[in-house]
Rosetta silent file (secondary structure, phi, psi, omega in degrees, C-alpha in Angstrom):
SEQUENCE: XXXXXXXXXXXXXXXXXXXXXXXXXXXXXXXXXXXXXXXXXXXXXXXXXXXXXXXXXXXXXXXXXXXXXXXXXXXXXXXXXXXXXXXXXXXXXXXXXXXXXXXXXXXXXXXXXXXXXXXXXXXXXXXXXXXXXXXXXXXXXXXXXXXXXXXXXXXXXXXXXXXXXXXXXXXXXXXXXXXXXXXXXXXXXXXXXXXXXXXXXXXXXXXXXXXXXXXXXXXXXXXXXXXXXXXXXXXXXXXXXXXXXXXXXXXXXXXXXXXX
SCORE:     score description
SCORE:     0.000 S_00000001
   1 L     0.000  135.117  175.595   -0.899   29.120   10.828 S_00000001
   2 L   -78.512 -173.850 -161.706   -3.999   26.655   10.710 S_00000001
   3 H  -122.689    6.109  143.990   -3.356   23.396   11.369 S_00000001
   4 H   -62.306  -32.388 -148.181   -4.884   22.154    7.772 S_00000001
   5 H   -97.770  -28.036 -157.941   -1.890   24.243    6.810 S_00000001
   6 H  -105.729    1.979 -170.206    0.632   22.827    9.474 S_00000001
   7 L   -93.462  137.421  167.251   -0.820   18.984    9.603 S_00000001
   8 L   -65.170  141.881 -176.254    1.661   16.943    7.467 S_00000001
   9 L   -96.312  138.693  178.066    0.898   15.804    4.173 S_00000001
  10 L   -91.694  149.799  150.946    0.375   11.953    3.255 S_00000001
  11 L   -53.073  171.617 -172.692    1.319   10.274    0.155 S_00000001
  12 L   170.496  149.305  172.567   -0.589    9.123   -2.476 S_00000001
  13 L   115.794  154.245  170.972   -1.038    8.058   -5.966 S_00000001
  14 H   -83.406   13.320  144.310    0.554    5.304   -8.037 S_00000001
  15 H   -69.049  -38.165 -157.698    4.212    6.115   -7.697 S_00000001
  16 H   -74.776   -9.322 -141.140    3.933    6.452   -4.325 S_00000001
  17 H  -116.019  -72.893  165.058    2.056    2.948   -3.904 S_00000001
  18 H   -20.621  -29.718 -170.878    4.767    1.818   -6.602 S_00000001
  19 H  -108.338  -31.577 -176.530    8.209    3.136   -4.170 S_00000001
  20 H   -63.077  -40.842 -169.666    6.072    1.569   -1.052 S_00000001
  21 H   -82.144  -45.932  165.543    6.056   -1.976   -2.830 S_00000001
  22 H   -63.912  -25.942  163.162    9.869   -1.768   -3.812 S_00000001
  23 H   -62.159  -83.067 -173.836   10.356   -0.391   -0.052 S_00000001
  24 H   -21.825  -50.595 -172.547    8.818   -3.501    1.359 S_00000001
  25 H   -91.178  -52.602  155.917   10.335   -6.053   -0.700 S_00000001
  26 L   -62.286  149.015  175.614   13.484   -4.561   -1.278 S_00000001
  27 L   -81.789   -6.720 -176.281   16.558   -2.676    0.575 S_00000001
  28 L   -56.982   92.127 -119.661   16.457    0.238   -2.028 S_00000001
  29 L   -95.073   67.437 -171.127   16.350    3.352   -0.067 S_00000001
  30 L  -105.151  -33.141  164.271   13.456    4.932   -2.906 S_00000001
  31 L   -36.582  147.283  161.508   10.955    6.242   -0.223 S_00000001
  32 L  -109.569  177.933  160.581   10.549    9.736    1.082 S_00000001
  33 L  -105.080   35.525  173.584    9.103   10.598    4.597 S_00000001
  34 L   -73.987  141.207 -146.048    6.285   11.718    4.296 S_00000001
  35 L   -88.418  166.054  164.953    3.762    9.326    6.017 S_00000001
  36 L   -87.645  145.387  130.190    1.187    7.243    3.721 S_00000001
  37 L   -24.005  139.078  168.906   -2.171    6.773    4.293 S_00000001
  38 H   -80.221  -15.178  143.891   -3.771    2.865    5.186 S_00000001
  39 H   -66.040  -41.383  163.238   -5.328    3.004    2.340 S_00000001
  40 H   -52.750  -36.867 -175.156   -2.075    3.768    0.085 S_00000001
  41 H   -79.719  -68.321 -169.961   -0.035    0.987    1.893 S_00000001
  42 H   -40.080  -32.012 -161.497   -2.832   -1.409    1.540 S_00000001
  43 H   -80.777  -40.574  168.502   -3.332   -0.339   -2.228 S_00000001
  44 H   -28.676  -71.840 -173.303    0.963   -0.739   -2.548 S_00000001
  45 H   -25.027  -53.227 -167.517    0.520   -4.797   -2.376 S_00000001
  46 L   -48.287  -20.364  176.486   -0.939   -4.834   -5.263 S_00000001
  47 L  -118.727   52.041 -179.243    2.049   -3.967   -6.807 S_00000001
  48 H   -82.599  -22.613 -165.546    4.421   -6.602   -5.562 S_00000001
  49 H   -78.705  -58.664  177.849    4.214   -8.958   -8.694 S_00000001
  50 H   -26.896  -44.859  168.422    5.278   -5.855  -10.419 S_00000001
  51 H   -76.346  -17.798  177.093    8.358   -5.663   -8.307 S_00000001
  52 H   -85.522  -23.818  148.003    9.053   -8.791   -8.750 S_00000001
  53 H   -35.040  -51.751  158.544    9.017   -8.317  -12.558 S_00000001
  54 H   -39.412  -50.566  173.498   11.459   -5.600  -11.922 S_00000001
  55 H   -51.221  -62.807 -177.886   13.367   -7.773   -9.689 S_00000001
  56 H   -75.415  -18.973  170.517   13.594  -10.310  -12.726 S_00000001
  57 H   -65.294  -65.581  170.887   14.307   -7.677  -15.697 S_00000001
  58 H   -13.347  -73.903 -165.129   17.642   -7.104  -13.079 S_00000001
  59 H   -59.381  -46.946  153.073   18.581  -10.207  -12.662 S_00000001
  60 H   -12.648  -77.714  156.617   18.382  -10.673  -16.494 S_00000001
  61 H   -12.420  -70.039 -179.827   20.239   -7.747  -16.948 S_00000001
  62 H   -80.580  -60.500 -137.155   23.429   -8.846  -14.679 S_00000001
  63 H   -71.848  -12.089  163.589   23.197  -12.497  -15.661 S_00000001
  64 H   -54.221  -42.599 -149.999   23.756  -10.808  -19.720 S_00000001
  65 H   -94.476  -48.152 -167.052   26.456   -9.068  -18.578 S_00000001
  66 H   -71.990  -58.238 -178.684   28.469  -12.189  -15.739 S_00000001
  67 H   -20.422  -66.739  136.325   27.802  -14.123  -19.071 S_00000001
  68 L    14.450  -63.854  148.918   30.411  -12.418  -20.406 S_00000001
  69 L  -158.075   57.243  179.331   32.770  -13.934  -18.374 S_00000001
  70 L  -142.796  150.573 -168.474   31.708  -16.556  -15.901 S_00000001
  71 L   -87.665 -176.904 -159.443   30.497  -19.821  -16.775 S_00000001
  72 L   -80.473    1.948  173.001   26.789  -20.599  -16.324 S_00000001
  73 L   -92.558  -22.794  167.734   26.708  -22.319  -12.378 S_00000001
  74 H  -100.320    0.405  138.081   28.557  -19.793  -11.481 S_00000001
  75 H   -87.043   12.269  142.062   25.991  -17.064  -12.642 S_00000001
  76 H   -95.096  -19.981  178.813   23.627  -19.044  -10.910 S_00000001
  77 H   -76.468  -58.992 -157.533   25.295  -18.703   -7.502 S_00000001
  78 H   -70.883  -18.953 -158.397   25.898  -14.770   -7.969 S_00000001
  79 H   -75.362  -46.025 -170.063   22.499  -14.512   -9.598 S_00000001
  80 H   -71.607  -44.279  169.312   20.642  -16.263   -6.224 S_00000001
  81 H   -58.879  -37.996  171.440   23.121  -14.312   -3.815 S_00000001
  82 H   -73.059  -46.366 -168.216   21.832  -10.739   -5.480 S_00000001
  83 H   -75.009  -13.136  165.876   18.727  -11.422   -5.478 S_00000001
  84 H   -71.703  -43.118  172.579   19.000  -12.320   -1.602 S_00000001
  85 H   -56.326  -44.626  170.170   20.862   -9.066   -1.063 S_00000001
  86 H   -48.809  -35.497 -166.028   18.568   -6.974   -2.829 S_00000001
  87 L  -106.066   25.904  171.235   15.512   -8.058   -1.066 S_00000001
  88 L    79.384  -12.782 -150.499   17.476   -8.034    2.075 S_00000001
  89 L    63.975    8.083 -166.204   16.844  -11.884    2.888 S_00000001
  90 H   -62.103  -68.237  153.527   13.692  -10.987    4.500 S_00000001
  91 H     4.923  -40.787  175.312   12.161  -13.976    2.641 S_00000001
  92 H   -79.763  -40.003 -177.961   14.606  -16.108    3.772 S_00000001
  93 H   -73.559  -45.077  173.301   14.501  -15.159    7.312 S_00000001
  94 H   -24.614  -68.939  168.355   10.708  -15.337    6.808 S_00000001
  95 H   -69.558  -49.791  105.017   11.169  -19.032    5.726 S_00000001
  96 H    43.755  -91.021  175.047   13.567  -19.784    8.487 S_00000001
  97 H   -54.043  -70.943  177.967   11.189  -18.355   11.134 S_00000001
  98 H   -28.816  -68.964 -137.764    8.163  -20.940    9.448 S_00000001
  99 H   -84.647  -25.033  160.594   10.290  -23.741    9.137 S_00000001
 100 H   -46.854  -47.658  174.981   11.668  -23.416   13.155 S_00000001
 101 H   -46.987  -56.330 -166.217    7.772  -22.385   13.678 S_00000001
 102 H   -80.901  -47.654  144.133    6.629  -26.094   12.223 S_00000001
 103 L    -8.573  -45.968 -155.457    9.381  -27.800   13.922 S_00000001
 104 L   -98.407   -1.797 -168.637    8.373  -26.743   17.274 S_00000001
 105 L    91.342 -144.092  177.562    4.742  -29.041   16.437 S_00000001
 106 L   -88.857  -13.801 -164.131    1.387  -27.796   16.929 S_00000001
 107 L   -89.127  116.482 -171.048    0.966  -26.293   19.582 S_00000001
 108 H   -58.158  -43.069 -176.596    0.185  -22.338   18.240 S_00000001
 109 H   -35.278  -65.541 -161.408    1.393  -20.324   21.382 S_00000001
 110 H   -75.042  -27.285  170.750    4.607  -21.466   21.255 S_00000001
 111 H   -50.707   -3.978 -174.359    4.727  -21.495   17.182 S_00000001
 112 H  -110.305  -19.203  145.985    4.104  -17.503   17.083 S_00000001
 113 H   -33.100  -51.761  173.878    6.313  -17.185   19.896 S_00000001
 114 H   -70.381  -50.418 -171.859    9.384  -18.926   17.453 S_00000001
 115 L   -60.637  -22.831 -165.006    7.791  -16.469   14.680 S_00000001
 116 L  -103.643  -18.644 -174.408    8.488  -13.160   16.721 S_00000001
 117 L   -91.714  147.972 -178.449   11.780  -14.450   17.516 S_00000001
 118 L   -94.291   26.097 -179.088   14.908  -13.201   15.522 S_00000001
 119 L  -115.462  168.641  168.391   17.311  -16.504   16.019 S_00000001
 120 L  -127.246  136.628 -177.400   17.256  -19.406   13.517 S_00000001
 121 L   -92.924 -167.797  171.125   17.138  -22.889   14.959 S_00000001
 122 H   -75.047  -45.814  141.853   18.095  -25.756   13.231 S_00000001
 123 H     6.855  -69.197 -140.507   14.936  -26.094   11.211 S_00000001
 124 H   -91.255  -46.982  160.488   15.190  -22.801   10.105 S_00000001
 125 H     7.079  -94.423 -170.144   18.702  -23.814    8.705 S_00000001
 126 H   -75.759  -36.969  164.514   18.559  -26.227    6.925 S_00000001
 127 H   -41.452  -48.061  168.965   15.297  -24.536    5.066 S_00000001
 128 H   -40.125  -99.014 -164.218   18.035  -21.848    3.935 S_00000001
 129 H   -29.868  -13.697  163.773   20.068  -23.830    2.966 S_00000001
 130 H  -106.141  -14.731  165.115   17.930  -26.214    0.781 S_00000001
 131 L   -78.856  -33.550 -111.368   16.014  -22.860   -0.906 S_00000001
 132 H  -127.740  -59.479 -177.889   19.789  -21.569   -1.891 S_00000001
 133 H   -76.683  -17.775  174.653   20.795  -25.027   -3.435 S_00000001
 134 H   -79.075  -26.449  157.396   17.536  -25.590   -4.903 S_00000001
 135 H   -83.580  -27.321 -166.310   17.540  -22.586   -6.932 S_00000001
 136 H   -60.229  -46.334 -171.617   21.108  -22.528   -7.584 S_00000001
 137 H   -85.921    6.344  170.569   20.871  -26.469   -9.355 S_00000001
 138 H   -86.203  -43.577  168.326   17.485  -25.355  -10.831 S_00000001
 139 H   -50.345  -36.920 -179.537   19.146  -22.580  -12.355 S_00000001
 140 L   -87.385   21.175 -171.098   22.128  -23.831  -13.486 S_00000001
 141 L  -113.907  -14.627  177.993   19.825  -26.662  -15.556 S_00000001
 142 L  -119.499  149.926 -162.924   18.659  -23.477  -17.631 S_00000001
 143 L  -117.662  159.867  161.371   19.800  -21.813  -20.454 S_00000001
 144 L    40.251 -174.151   74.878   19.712  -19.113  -23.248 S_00000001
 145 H   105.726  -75.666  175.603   15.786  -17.871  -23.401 S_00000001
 146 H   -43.456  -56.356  172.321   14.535  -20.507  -21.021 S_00000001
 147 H   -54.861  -31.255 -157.950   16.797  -18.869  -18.554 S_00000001
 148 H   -82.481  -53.502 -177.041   15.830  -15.642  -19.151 S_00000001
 149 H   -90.147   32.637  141.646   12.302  -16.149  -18.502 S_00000001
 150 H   -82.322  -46.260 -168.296   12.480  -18.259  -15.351 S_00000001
 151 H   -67.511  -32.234  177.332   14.495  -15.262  -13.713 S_00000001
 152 H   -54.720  -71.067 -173.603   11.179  -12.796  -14.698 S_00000001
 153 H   -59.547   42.609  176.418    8.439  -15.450  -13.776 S_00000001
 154 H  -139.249  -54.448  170.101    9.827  -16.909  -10.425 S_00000001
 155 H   -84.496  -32.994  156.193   10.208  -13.747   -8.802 S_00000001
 156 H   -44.954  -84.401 -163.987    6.983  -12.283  -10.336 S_00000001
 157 H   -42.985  -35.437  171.686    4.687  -15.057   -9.772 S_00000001
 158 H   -22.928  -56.752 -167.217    6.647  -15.276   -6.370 S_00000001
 159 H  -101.578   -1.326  172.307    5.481  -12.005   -5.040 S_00000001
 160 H   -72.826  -64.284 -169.164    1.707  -12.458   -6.618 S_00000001
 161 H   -77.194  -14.004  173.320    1.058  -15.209   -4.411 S_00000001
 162 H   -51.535  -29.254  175.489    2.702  -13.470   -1.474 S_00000001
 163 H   -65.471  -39.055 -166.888   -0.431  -11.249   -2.133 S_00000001
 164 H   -52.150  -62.004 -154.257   -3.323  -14.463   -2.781 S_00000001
 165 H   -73.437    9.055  157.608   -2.116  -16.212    0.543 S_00000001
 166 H   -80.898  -28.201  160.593   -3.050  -13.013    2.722 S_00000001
 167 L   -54.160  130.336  172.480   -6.100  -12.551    1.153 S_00000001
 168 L    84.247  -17.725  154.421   -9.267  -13.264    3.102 S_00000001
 169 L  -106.128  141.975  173.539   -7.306  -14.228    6.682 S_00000001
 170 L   -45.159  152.884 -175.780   -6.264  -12.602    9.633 S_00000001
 171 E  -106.378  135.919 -174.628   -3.328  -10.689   10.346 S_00000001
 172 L   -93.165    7.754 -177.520   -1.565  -12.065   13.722 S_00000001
 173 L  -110.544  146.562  170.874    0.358   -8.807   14.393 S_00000001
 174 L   -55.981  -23.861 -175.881   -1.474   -5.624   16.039 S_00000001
 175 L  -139.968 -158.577  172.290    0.524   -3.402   13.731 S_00000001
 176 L    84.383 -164.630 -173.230    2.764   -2.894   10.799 S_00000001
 177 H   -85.650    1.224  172.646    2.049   -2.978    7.237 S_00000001
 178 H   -62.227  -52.360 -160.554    0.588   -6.253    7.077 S_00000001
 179 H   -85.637  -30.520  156.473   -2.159   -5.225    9.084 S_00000001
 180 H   -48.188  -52.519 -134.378   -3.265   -1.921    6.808 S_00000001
 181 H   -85.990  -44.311  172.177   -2.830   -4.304    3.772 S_00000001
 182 L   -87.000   17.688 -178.920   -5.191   -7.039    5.354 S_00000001
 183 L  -120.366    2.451  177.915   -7.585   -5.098    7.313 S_00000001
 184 L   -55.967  118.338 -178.283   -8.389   -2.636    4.252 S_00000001
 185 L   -80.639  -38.076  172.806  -11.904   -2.372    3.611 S_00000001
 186 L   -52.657  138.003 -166.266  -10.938   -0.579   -0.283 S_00000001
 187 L   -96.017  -23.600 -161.390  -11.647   -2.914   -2.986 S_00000001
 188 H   -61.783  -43.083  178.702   -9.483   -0.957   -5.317 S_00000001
 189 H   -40.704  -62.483 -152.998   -6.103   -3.278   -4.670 S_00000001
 190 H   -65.525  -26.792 -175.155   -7.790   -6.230   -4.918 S_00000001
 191 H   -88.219  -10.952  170.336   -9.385   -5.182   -8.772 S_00000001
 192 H   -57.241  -77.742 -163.121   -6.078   -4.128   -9.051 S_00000001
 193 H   -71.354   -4.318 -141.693   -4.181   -7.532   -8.213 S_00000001
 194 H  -127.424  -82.066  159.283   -7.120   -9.490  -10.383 S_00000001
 195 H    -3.895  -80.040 -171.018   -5.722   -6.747  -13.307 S_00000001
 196 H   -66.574  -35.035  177.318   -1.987   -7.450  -12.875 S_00000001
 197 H   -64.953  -54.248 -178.921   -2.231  -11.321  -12.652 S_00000001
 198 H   -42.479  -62.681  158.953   -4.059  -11.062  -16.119 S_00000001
 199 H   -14.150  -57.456 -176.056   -1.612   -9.122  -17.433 S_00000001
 200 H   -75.499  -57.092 -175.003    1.115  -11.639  -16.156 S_00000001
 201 H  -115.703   28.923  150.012   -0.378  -14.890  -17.356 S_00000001
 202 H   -93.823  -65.259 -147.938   -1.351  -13.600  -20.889 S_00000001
 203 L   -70.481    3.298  178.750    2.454  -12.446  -21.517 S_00000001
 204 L  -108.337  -60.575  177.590    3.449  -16.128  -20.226 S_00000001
 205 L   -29.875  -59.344 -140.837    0.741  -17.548  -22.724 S_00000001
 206 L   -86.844  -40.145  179.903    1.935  -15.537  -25.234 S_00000001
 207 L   -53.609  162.971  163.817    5.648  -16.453  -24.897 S_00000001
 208 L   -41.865  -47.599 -162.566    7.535  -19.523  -26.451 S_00000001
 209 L   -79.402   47.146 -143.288    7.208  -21.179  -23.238 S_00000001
 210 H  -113.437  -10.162  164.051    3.369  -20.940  -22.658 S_00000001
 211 H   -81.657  -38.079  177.924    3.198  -24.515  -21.759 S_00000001
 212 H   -80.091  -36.510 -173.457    5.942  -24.946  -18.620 S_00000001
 213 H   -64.783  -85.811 -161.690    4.554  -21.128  -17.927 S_00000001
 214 H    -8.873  -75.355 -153.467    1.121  -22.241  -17.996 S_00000001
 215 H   -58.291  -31.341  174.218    2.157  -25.458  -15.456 S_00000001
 216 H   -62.321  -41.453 -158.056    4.555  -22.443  -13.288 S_00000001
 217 H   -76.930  -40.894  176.958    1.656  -20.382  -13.152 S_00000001
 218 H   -86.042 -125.715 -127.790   -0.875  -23.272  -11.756 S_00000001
 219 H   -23.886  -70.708 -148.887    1.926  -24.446   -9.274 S_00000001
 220 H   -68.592  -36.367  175.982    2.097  -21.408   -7.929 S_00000001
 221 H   -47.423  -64.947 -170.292   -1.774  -20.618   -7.465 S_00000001
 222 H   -39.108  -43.881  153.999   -1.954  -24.140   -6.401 S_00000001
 223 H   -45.307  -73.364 -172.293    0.556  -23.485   -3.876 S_00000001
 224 H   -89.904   14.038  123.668   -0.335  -20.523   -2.109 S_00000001
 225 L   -74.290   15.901 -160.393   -3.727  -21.929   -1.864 S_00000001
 226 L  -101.921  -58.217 -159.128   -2.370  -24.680   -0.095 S_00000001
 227 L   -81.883  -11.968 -154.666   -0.656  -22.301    1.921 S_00000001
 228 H   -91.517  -50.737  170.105   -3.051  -20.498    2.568 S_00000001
 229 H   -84.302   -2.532  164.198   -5.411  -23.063    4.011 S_00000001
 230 H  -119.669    5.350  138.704   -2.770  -24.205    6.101 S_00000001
 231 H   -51.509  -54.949  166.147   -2.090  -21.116    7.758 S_00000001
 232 H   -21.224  -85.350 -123.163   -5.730  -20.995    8.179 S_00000001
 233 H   -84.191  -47.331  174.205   -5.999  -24.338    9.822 S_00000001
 234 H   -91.035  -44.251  146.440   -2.654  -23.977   11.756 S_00000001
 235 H  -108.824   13.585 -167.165   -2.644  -20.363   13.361 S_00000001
 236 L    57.685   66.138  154.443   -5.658  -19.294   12.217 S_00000001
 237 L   137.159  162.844 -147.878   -4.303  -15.919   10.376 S_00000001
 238 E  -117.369  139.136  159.653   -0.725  -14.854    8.602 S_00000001
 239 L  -147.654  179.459  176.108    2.188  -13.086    9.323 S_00000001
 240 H   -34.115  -69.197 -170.196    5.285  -11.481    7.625 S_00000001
 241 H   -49.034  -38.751  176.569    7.510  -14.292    8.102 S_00000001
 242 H   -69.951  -23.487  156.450    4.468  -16.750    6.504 S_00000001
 243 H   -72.928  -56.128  173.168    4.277  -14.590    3.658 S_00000001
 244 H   -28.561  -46.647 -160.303    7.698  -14.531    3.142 S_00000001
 245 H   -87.359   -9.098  155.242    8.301  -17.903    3.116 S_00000001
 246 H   -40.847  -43.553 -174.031    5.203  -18.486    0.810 S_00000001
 247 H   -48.994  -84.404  174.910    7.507  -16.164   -1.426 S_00000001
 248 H   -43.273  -65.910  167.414   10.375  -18.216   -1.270 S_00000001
 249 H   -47.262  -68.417 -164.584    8.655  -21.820   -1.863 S_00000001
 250 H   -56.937  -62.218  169.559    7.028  -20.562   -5.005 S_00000001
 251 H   -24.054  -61.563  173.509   10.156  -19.152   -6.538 S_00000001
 252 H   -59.918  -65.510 -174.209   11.994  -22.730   -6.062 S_00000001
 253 H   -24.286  -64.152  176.288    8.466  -24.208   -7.534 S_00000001
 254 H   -29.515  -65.256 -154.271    8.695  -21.725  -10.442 S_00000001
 255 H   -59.676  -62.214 -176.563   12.482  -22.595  -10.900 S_00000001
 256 H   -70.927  -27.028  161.979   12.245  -26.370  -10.997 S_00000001
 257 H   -83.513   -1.908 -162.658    9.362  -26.189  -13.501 S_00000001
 258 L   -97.636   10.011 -169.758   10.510  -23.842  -15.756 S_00000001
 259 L  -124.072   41.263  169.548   13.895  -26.673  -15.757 S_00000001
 260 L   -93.165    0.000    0.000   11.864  -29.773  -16.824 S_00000001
């Protein structure tokens, strides 16, 4: 047998980019194992707003259905507990690991040191614990329509800037998939991700809501350029947990504007 014949075959293509981005972000066991290519993973990112669209058709979906028979704060608690279970909490832990990280000061050693570690301090706490009530009372301030399109746009826009604030900075880990997605020299994601935001904040124009969308859509840009330069500034370069928790602040942002 040659060894073109017996060398494993990589993925490719836009399902497989598509099952990569719903791996990442999600616990849904939709992957096969055949390995991917660093070009395929990097090209995957692009289609995290997408999952989070998905992510928000869901939650829709059950919150139709608890409607039924739970009143509406308490379909805001189960809706913000599924979507932590779905995506695993990594987001959470993500934010956690930052907010222990900023705690600790300035000094960078030991903040990437707290980022690699898998405990939660107090810091890291009470950041749970203030994203979890802050969506839960933003949510439970919205209703009918209004409701419906906060749960799409929050987690969409959500995972769109997890892509922006990685663009253009270093990645602080030697490996994993962070480091294909930011060290990719292919342009195609990025015309990609330019693509999918349009996409995203004509169908928010276009809605009833296109003014509080509008003002969700600039907070969040606004944000993870913020964040972005203050990653920069502060470890010089990005990691999982700092995306994550980019994730997680824009969601609450989203949430509390779409419940003015």
């Amino acid at each position: 047998m040659s060894d073109e014949a017996s060398a494993p075959t990589t993925q490719s293509g836009f399902l497989t980019e598509l099952r990569l981005a719903i791996s990442f972000l999600t616990i849904l066991p939709i992957i096969d194992q055949r390995p991917a290519s660093e070009d395929t993973v990097a090209a995957s990112f692009a289609w995290f707003p997408i999952v989070g669209f998905l992510l928000g058709v869901a939650l829709c979906a059950e919150d139709w259905i608890l409607a039924h028979v739970f009143a509406q704060v308490i379909r805001s608690v189960l809706i913000v507990i599924s979507l932590t279970v779905i995506t695993g909490a990594v987001h959470l832990d993500g934010l956690a690991d930052t907010a222990d990280a900023l705690g600790a000061g300035r000094d960078r050693d030991r903040a990437l040191d707290i980022l690699r570690d898998s405990r939660v301090g107090t810091f890291g706490a009470s950041a749970i614990f203030f994203d979890l009530t802050l969506k839960i009372l933003a949510l439970s301030t919205l209703a009918g329509t209004r409701r419906y399109a906060a749960l799409i746009i929050a987690p969409t826009l959500a995972r769109f800037a997890m892509v922006m604030v990685g663009i253009g900075i270093p990645y602080l880990r030697e490996s994993g998939a962070g480091t294909a997605f930011l060290n990719s020299q292919s342009m195609g994601w990025r015309r990609r991700v330019a693509v999918i935001f349009l996409i995203i904040d004509c169908a928010i124009l276009l809605s009833p809501f296109r003014t509080v969308g509008a003002l969700a859509v600039s907070f969040a840009l606004l944000i993870a350029f913020l964040m972005h330069l203050f990653y920069k500034r502060w470890l010089g370069g990005v990691t999982g947990d700092l995306i994550g928790a980019c994730g997680e602040v824009i969601e609450i942002a989203v949430l509390l504007t779409m419940s003015l």
